[in-house]
N, C-alpha and C positions, 0 to 999 in steps of 0.2 A: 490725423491718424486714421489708419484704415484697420478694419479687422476684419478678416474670415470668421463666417459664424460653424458651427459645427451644428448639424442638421443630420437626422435620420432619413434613409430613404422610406416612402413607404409603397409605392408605383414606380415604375417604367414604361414611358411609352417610347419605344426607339430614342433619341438622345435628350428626351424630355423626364424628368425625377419629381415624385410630387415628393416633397417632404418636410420635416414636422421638427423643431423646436419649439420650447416652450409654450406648446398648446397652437403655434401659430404655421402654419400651412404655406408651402409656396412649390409653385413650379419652377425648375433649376435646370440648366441646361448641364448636359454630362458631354458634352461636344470635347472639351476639354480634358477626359478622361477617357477617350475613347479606347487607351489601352489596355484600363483594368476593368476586370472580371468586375462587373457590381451586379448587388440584386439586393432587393426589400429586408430590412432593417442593418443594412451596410450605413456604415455612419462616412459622409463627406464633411467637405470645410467649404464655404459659401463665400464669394464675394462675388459681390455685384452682381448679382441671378446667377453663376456660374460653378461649379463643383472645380475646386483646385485641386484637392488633393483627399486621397482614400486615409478614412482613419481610424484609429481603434474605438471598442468602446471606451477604453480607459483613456483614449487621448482624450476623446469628445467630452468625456462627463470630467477630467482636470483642469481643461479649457471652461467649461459653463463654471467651476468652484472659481479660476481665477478673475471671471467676468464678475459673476456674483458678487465677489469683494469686491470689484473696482464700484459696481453700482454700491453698495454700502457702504465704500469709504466717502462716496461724493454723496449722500444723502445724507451723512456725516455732518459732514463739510457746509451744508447749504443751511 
């Protein structure tokens, strides 16, 4: 199973996004986005170093509730 993570932007350097989940930092190509408007604390969806898709804060912060349960039901579990 694959998942997009939902990541804040916090830089731009031309198709390069530094940005920030959960305390952890990474550089994210926006090559993939190149037709929307983004700029610094715009929230993207992450896979495999790449921004797929632009999204709200309320997407991003429903997506981390529904991950956070899946990590809790499997530390549940084990």
């Amino acid at each position: 199973m694959c998942l997009g993570i939902p990541m804040q932007i916090k830089s731009i350097d031309g198709f390069t996004a530094r940005c920030e989940a959960k305390g952890i930092e990474r550089d994210v190509s926006l090559f993939m986005l190149q037709h929307e408007t983004l700029q610094p604390d715009d929230f993207v969806v992450v896979h495999v170093g790449y921004a797929i898709q632009k999204v709200t804060p309320q997407e991003a912060r429903s997506a981390w509730e529904i991950y956070d349960e899946m990590l809790r039901k499997l530390d549940q579990d084990a």
